[in-house]
TILO-569184 format. One record per residue (C-alpha): x, y, z; residue in three letters. Coordinates in steps of 0.02 Angstrom, whole numbers. Example, Ala and Ser with C-alpha at 12.3 -4.5 7.8 and 13.67 -1.06 7.14 Angstrom:
BEGIN
        x        y        z   code
      615     -225      390    ALA
      684      -53      357    SER
END
This chain:
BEGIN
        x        y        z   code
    -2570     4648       82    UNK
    -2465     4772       18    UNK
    -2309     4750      -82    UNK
    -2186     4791       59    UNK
    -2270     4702      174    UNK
    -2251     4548       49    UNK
    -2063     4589       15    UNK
    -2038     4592      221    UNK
    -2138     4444      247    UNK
    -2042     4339      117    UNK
    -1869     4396      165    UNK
    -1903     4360      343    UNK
    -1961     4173      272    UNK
    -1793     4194      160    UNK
    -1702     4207      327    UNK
    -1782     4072      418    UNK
    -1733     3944      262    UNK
    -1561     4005      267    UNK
    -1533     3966      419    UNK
    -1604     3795      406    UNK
    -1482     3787      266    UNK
    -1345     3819      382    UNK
    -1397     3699      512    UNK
    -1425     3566      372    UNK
    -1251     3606      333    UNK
    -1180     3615      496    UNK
    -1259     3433      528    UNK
    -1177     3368      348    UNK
    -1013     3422      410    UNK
    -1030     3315      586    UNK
    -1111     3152      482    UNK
     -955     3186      362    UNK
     -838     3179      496    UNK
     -916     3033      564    UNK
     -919     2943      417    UNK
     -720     2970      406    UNK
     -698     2916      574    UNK
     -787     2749      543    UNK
     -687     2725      388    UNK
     -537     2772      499    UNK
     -576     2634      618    UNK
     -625     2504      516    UNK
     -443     2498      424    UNK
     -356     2527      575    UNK
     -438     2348      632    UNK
     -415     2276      489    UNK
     -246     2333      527    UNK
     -202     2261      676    UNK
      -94     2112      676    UNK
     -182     1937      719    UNK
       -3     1883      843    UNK
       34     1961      979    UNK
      235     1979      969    UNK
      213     2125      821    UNK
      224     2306      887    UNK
       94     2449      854    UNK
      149     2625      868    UNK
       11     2711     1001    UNK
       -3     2921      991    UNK
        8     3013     1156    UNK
      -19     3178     1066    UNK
       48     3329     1026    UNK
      168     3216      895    UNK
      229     3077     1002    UNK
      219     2894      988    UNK
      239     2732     1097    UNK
      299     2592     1026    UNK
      200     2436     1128    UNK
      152     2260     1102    UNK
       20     2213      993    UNK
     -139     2164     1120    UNK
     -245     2043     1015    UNK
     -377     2110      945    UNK
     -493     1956      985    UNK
     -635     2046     1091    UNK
     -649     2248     1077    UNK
     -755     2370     1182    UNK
     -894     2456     1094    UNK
     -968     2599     1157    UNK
    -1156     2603     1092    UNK
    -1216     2771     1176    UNK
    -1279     2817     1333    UNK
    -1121     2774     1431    UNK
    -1153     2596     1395    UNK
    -1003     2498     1332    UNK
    -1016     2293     1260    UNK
     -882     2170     1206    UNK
     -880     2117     1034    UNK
     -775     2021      943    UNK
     -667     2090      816    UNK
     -793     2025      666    UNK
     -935     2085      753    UNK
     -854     2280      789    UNK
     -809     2270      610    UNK
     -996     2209      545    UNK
    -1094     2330      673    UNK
     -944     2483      585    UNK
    -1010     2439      422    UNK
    -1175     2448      469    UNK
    -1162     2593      541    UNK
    -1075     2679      394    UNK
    -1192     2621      276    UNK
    -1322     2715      409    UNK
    -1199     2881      381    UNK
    -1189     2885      194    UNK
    -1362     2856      205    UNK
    -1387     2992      299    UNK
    -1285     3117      211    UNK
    -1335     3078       37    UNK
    -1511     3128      110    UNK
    -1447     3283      204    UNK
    -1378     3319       29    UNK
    -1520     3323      -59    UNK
    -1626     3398       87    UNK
    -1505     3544       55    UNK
    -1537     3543     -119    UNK
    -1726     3557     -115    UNK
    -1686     3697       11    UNK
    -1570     3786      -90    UNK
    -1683     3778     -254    UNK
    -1818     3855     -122    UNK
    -1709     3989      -54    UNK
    -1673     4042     -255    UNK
    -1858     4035     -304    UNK
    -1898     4164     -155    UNK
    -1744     4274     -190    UNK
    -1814     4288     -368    UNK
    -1987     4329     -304    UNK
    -1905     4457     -171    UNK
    -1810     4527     -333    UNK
    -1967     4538     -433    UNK
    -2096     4609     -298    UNK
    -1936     4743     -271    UNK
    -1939     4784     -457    UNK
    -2117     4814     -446    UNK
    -2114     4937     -317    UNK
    -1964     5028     -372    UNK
    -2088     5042     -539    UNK
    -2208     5115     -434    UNK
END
């Protein structure tokens, strides 16, 4: 195999882990946001008062808020996926939230270190691009 063939085969390879190193980031930004919406959630129930007389301020969007009564916060809907909703009590939404942002951190400390590995990869083949390059500029 000739040189330029080498240099077209490895920045084509180049390409293909780049864009796996977008994707990988793409998917770190959605378990990131995730993650913040779980945190999110799990102070706003810790939030909510345990009587019913206090008064919660609901958004309706675009910068408005309701003021309403306090609903107790005794048994909550979960949505698990798939359409499929369950009642849980309050400790039990706030145990399966906690389990499932242990899951996320989990899962982007690994997409952070997938996207290391890839990104030490990615430098080793530029180098080796930059080097085959050098050698046929040399002749």
């Amino acid at each position: 195999m000739s040189v330029e063939e080498q240099i077209q085969r490895m920045v084509l390879e180049l390409r293909i882990l780049e864009s796996y190193y977008n994707e990988l980031s793409a998917r770190e930004t959605l378990v990131a946001r995730a993650l913040l919406d779980s945190k999110a959630t799990i102070e706003a129930l810790k939030s909510i008062p345990e009587g019913s007389d206090s008064e919660i301020l609901v958004p309706l969007g675009a910068g408005v808020l309701m003021r309403v009564c306090s609903p107790t916060a005794d048994k909550l809907l979960l949505n698990v996926g798939a359409g499929v909703v369950i009642e849980k009590s309050k400790e039990d939404t706030l145990k399966y939230l906690n389990e499932r942002l242990s899951q996320l951190e989990a899962a982007l400390s690994n997409i952070g270190t997938q996207k290391a590995e890839l990104a030490n990869k990615i430098n080793a083949y530029r180098a080796q691009v930059n080097n085959l390059a050098a050698k046929l500029e040399q002749g």
